[in-house]
C-alpha positions as CSV (number, residue, x, y, z in Angstrom):
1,X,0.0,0.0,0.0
2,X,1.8,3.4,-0.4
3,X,0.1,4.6,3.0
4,X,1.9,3.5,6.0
5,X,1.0,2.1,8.8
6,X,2.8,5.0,10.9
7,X,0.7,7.8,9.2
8,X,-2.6,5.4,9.5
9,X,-2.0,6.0,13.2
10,X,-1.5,9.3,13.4
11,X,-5.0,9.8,11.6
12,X,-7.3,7.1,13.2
13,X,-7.4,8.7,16.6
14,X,-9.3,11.9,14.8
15,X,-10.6,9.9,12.1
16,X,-13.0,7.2,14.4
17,X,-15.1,9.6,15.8
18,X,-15.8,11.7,12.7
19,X,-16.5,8.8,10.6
20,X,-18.8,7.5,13.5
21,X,-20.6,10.7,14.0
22,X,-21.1,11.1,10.1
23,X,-22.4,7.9,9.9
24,X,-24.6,8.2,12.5
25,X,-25.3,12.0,11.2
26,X,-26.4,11.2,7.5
27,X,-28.8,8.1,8.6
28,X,-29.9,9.7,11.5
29,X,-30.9,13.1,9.2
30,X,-29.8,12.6,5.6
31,X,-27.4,15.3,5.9
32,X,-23.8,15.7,6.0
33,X,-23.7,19.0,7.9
34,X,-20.6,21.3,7.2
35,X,-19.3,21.5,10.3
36,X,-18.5,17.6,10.1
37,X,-17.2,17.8,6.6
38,X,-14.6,21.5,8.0
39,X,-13.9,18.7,11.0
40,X,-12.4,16.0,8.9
41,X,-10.4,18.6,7.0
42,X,-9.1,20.3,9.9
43,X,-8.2,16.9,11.3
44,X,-6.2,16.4,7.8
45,X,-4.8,19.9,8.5
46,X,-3.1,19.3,11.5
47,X,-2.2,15.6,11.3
48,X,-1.2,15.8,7.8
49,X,2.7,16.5,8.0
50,X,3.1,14.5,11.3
51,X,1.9,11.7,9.1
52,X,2.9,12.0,5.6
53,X,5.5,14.6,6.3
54,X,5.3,18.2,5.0
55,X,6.3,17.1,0.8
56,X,3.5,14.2,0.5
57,X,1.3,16.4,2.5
58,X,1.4,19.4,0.5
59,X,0.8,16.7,-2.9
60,X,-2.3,15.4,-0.8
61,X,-3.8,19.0,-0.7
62,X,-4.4,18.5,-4.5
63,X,-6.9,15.7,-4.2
64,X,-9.3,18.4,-2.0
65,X,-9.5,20.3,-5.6
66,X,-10.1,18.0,-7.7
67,X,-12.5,16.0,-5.9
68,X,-14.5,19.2,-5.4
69,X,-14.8,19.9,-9.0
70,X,-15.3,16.1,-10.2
71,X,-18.3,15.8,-7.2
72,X,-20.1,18.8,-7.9
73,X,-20.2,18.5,-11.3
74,X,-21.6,15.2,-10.7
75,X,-24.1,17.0,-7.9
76,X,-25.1,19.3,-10.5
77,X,-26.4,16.9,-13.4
78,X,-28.0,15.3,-10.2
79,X,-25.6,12.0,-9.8
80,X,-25.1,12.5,-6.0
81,X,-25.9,14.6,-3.1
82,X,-24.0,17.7,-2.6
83,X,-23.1,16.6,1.1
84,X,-22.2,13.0,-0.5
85,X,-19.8,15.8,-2.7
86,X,-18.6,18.0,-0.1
87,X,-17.6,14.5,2.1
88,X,-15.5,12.9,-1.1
89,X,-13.5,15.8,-1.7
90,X,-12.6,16.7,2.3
91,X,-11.7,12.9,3.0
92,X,-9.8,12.7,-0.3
93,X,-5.8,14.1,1.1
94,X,-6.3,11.2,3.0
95,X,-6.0,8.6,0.7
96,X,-2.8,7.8,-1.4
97,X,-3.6,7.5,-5.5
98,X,-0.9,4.4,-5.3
99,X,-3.5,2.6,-3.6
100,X,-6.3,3.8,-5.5
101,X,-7.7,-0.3,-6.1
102,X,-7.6,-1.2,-2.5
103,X,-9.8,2.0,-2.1
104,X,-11.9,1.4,-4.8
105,X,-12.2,-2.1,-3.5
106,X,-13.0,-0.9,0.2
107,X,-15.7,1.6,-1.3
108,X,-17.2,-1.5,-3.0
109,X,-17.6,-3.5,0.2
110,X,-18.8,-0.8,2.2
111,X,-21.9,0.3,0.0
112,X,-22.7,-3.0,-0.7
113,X,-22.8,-4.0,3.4
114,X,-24.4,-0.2,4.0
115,X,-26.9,-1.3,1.8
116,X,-27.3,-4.9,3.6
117,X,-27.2,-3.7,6.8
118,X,-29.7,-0.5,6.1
119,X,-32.0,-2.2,4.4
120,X,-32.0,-5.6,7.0
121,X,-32.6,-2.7,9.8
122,X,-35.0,-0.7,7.6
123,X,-37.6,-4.1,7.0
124,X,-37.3,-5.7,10.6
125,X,-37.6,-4.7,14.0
126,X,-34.0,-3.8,14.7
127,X,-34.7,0.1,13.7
128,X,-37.0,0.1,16.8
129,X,-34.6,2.0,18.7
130,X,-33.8,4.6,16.2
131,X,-37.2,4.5,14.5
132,X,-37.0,8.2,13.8
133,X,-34.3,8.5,11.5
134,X,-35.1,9.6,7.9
135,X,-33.1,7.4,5.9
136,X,-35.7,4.7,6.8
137,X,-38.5,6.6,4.8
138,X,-36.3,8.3,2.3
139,X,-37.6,6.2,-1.0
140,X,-34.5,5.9,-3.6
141,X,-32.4,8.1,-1.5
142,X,-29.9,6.0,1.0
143,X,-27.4,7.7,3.7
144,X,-24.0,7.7,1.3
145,X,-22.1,9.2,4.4
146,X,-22.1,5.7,5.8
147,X,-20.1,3.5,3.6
148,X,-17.9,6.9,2.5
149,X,-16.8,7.4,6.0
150,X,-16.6,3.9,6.5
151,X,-14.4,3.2,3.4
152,X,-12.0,6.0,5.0
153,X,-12.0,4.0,8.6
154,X,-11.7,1.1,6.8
155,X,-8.9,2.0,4.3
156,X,-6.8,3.9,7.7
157,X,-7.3,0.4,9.9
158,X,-6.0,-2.1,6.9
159,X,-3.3,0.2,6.6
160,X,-2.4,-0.1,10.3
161,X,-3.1,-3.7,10.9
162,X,-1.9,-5.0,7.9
163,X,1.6,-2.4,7.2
């Protein structure tokens, strides 16, 4: 992988709780408020030289661009959310383009068990304690802040455990 598994640990500490909170955040609401998505890039901010050190992290910084761009013109002819946009391009210094299959493959697993998991909640009695959350009624629409933030915690923890 061409993240290691010293700058996987520097960002996990920040990284859980976010991911966890936006999680919770975008099934609880369907939103991906701001102030989680400013979060996650101050997070990147400040952790980003200790962990990549100050060249890599500078080259990271380009992704934030770029994804923005790509997402929201994708948001604009209607293909995602704009917090689903707004999410991709803050958590996307993060990850390392040499890895870009391992990501894609993490994204892959994570939507498809979101999807599992939401829908085997959504069509039994397991949502009983969180019956109020909007993703349950939202039609088409499903919570994309799960397996995003999940593919980031997921992508950080391989890189830790398995580096």
């Amino acid at each position: 992988m061409g993240i290691t598994a010293q700058a996987a640990y520097w960002f996990l500490p920040a990284v859980i709780p976010i991911t966890l909170f936006i999680s919770w955040n975008d099934m609880r609401d369907m939103k991906i408020t701001n102030k989680s998505v400013l979060v996650v890039m101050i997070a990147y901010a400040v952790l980003g030289p200790f962990a990549f050190g100050w060249e890599m992290y500078f080259w990271q910084w380009l992704h934030f661009p770029v994804a923005l761009v790509v997402c929201m013109a994708l948001w604009a002819l209607r293909f995602m959310g704009g917090g689903d946009a707004k999410l991709i391009a803050a958590i996307s210094p993060y990850f390392v383009m040499a890895d870009i299959t391992v990501i894609l493959r993490i994204f892959a697993a994570s939507l498809i068990a979101a999807l599992v998991v939401h829908t085997l909640f959504r069509l039994t009695p397991l949502k009983r304690p969180v019956a109020e959350w909007k993703s349950w009624n939202a039609g088409w629409y499903f919570p994309k802040g799960f397996p995003l933030s999940m593919t980031l915690l997921l992508y950080l923890v391989s890189a830790a455990v398995y580096l």
